[in-house]
C-alpha positions in Angstrom: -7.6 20.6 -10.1 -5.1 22.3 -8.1 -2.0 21.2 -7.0 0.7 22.3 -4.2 3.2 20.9 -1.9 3.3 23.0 1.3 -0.3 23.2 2.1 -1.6 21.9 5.3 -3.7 18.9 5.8 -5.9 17.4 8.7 -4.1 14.3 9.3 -5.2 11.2 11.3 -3.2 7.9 12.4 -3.9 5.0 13.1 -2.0 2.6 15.5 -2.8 0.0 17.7 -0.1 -0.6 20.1 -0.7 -4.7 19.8 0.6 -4.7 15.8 4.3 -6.0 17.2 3.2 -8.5 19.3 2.4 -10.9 16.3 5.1 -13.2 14.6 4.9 -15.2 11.0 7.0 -17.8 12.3 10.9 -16.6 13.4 12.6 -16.6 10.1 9.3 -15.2 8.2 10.4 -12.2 6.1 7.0 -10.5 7.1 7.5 -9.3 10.7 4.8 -7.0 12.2 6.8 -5.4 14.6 8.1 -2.6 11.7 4.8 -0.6 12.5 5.6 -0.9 15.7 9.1 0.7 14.5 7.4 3.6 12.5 5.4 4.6 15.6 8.4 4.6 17.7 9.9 6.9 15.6 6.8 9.2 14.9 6.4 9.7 18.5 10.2 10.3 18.8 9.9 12.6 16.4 7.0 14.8 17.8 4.8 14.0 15.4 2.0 13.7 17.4 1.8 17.2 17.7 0.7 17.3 13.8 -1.1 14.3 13.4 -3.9 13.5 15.3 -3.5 9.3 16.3 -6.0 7.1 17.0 -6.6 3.2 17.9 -8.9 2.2 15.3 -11.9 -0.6 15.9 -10.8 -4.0 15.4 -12.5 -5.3 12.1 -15.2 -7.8 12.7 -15.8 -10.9 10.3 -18.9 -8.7 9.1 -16.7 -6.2 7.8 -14.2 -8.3 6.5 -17.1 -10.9 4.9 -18.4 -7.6 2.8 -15.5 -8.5 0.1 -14.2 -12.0 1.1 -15.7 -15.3 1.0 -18.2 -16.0 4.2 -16.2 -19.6 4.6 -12.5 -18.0 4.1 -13.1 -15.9 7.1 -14.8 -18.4 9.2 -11.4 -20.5 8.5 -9.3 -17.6 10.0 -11.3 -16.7 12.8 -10.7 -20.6 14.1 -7.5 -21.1 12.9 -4.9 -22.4 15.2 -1.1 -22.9 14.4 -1.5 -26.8 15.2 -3.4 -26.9 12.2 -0.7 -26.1 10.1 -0.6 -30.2 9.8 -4.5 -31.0 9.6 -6.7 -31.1 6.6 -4.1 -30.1 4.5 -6.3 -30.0 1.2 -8.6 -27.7 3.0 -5.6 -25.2 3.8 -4.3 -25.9 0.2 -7.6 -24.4 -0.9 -7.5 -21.4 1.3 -3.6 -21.0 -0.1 -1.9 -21.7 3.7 1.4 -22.5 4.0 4.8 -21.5 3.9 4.0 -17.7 3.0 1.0 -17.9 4.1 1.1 -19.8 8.0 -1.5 -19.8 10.7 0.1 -18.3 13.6 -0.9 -17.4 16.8 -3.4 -14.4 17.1 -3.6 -14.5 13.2 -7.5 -13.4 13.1 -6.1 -10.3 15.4 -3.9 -9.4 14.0 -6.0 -8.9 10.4 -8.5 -7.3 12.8 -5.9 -4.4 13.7 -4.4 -4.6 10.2 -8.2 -4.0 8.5 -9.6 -1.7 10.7 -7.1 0.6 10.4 -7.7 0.8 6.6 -11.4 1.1 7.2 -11.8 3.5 9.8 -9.4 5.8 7.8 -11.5 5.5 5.1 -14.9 6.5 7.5 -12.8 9.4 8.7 -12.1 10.7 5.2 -15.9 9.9 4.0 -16.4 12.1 7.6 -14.5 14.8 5.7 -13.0 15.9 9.3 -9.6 14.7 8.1 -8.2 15.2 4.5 -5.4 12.5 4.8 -5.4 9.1 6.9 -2.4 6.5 7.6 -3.0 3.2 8.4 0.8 1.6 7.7 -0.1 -1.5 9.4 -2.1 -2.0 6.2 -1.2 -2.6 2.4 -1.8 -5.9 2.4 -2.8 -5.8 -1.3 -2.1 -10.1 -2.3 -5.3 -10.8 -0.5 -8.1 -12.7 -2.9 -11.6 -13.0 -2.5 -11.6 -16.5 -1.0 -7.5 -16.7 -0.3 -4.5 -15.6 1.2 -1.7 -14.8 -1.1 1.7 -13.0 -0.7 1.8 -12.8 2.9 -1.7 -11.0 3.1 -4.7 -12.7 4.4 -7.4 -9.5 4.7 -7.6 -7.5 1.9 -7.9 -4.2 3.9 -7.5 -2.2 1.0 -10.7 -3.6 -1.3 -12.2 -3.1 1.8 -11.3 0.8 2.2 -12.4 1.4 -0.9 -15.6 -0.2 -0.9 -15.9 2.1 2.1 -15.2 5.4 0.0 -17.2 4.3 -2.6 -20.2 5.1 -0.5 -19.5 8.6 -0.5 -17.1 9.1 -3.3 -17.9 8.2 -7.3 -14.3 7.4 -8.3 -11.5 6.4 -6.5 -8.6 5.7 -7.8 -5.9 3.1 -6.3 -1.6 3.8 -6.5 0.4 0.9 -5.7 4.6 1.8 -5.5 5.2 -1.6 -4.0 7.6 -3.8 -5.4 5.2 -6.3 -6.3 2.2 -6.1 -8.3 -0.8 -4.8 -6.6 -3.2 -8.4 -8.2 -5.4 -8.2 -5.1 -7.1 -4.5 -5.2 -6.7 -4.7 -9.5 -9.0 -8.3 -9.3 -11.1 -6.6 -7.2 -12.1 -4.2 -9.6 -11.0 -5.4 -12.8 -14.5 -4.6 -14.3 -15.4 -1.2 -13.0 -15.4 2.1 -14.0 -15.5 3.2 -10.6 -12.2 2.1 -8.8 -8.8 2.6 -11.4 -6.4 0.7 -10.6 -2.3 1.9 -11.0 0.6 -0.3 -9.6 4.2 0.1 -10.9 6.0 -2.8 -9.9 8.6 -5.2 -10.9 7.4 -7.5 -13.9 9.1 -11.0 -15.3 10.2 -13.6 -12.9 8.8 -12.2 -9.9 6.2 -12.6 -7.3 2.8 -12.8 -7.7 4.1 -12.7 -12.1 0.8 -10.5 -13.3 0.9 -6.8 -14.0 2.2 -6.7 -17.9 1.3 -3.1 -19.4 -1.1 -5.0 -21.0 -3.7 -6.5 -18.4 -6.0 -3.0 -18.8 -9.7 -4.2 -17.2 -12.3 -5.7 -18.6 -16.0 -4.6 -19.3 -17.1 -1.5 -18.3 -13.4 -1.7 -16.3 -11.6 -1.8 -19.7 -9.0 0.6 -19.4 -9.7 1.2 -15.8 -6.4 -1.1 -14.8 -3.1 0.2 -15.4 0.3 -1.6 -15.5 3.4 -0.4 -15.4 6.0 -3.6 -15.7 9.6 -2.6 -14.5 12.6 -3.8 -14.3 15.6 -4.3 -11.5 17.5 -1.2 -10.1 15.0 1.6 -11.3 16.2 4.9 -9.9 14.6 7.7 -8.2 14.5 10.1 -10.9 13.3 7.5 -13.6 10.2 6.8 -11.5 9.6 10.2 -10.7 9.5 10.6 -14.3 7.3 7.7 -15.5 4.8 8.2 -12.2 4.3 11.3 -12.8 3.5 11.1 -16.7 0.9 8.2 -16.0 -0.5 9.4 -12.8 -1.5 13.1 -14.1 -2.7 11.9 -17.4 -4.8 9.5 -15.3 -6.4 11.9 -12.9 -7.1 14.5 -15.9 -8.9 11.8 -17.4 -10.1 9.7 -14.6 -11.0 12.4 -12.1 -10.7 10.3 -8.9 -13.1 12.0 -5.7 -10.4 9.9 -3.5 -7.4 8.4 -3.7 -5.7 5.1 -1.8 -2.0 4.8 -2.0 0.0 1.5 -1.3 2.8 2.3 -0.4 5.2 -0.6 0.4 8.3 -0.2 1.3 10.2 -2.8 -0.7 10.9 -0.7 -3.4 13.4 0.8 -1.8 17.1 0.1 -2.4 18.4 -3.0 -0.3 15.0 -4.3 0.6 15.5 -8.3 1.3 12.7 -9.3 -1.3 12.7 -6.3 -3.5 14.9 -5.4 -6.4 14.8 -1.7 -6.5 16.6 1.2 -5.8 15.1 4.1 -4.9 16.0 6.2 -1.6 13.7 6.9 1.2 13.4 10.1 -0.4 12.5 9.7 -3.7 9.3 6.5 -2.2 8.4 10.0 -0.4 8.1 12.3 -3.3 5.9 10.1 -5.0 3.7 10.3 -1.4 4.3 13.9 -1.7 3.2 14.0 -5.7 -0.1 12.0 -4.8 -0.8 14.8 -1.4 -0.3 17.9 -4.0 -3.8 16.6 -5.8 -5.5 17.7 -2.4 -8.0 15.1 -2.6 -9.3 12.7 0.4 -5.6 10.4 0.5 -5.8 7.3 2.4 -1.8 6.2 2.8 -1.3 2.0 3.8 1.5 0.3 4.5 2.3 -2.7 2.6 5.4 -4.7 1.4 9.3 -3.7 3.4 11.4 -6.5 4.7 14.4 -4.6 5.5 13.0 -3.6 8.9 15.1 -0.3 9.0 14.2 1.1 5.8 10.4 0.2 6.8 11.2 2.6 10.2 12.9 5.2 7.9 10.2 5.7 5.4 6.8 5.4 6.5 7.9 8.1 9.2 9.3 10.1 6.7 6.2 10.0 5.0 3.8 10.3 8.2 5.7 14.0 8.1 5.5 14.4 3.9 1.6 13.7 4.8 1.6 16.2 7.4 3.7 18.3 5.8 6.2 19.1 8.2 10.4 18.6 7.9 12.2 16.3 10.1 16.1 15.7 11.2 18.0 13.6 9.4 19.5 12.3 12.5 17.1 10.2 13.8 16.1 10.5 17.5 17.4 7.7 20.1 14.0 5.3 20.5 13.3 1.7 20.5 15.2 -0.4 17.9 17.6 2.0 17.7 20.6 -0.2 17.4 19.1 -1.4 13.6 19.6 1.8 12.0 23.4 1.6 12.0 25.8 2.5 11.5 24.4 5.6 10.2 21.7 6.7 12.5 20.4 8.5 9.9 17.0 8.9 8.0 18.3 9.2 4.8 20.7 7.1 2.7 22.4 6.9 -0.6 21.0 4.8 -3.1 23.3 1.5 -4.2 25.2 1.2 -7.5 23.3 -1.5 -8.2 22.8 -1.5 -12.4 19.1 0.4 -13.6 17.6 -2.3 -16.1 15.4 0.2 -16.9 16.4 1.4 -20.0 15.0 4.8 -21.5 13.5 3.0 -24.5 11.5 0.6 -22.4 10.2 3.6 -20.2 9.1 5.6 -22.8 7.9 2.8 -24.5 5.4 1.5 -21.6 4.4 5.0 -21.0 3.1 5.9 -24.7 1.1 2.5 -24.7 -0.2 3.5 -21.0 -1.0 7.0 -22.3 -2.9 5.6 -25.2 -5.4 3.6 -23.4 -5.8 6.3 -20.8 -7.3 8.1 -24.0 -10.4 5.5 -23.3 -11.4 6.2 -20.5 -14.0 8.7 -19.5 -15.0 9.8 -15.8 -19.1 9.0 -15.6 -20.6 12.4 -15.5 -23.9 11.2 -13.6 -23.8 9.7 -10.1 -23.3 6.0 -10.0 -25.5 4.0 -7.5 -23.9 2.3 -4.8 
């Protein structure tokens, strides 16, 4: 399969200009108005002129209802925030609360934040575009029948039951902070989908994803964990992400690939606990492109609204392939990116838990089970 960095893709985008009207609740850490940031910038930038962007459709509960529970969705699509205090066993079961709220426009807004997912997914199957961005997606927590995490649609299960109508194998890259549980329990027993999150393992939201959760059935060895710890470094990951991720697509041979790629892995994220510079999250962007295979890009996790602006539009141009300043154009928001005003930043001094021993040491027992699996050689049905 061949690989390079400076080729050029067709690129599509996918905004709808509604994304920052929604709110959480004021002091929720999720605030929907950092896509709203991203596009500011993109268009700031000049992007436009080498992506091509779109409004996508607004998912319907059809759509949605084609992975999640009939009676989940139903609950959304009538949820008001006054029922925060009603039937609280009922919202229990569904997992509402305190991470999870009912807000106002909630069923809208995971409308705008699964259609993108899913109509970048038809325009790859479409094969007019080789690369599509939907950043107001990632939301990866989201179970069959619940919210979780501060996700209520799983827009990403639902791109990739999309590609799978066109595409054998896909395989799935999480580089959020947080373990990808949603997407891997989706497809824990399928040789279809492989599932690879790198994340930040012991003590820590959602607390699954140890190196040794691998699939089960004909999925065995179809999930892959990599458990890290705090204050993991640009060049570490590179390291260990690229190790796993080539041995996985000589072995898995993915048709298409979906990459999470949330944002809270970079250094001084308010949840997350890593530090890696809007640089390195893009060479990893830039490491999954060089495959040159259908690439559908989400958003996901980023809490640190500036650092959510700085590197989904840096990687909007690493998709497109295209450089851009490091001094960031004057645009909405542009007060939150001081004092620097810059793209780029220094990474903290914050101490890399990550030792070499426990790198090296996750990566041979990754290595060893990616040894087991074998890419079907005859068409699957769908």
């Amino acid at each position: 399969m061949s690989r390079t960095d400076d080729s050029k893709k067709r690129v599509c985008y996918f905004y709808d200009p509604d994304i920052g009207n929604y709110m959480f609740s004021p002091n929720h850490d999720m605030k929907p108005i950092r896509v709203r940031m991203v596009h500011c910038l993109v268009y700031e930038y000049q992007l436009y002129r080498h992506v091509t962007i779109m409004e996508p459709h607004r998912a319907t509960p059809d759509e949605m209802k084609i992975f999640h529970d009939e009676d989940y969705i139903d609950m959304l699509r009538r949820a008001k925030p006054e029922h925060m205090n009603c039937n609280l066993d009922a919202l229990s079961y569904y997992n509402i609360g305190d991470d999870c709220p009912l807000f106002d426009g909630i069923f809208e807004y995971c409308q705008i934040t699964t259609g993108g997912s899913i109509a970048g997914a038809q325009s790859l199957n479409s094969g007019e575009y080789d690369i599509a961005i939907n950043w107001a997606g990632g939301m990866h927590h989201a179970k069959w029948y619940k919210a979780s995490g501060f996700c209520f649609v799983n827009d990403i299960v639902l791109a990739i039951l999309q590609l799978l109508k066109k595409h054998q194998r896909v395989l799935y890259v999480d580089i959020d902070c947080h373990h990808g549980d949603g997407v891997e329990e989706a497809f824990y027993t399928t040789d279809r989908v492989m599932t690879i999150s790198f994340h930040k393992f012991g003590n820590f939201f959602p607390g699954t994803g140890n190196y040794d959760s691998i699939g089960y059935g004909k999925g065995l060895h179809y999930a892959v964990n990599f458990p890290l710890h705090e204050g993991i470094t640009d060049l570490s990951y590179m390291i260990v992400f690229r190790g796993v991720i080539s041995k996985a697509v000589e072995r898995f041979r993915p048709n298409a690939i979906v990459m999470q790629c949330g944002a809270d892995s970079l250094a001084m994220d308010r949840l997350g606990c890593f530090n890696l510079t809007v640089a390195g999250h893009g060479e990893l962007v830039k490491y999954i492109r060089s495959f040159n295979l259908p690439l559908l890009l989400v958003g996901g996790g980023g809490y640190t609204l500036s650092n959510v602006g700085r590197c989904w539009t840096y990687e909007t141009a690493v998709a497109a392939g295209v450089e851009i300043s490091n001094e960031l154009p004057i645009c909405e928001h542009y007060s939150l990116y001081a004092p620097t005003y810059t793209l780029h930043a220094p990474p903290t001094n914050m101490e890399d838990k990550n030792t070499r021993s426990h790198l090296e040491t996750i990566s041979a027992r990754i290595y060893d089970s990616l040894r087991y699996v074998c890419a079907p050689s005859v068409p699957l049905k769908d």
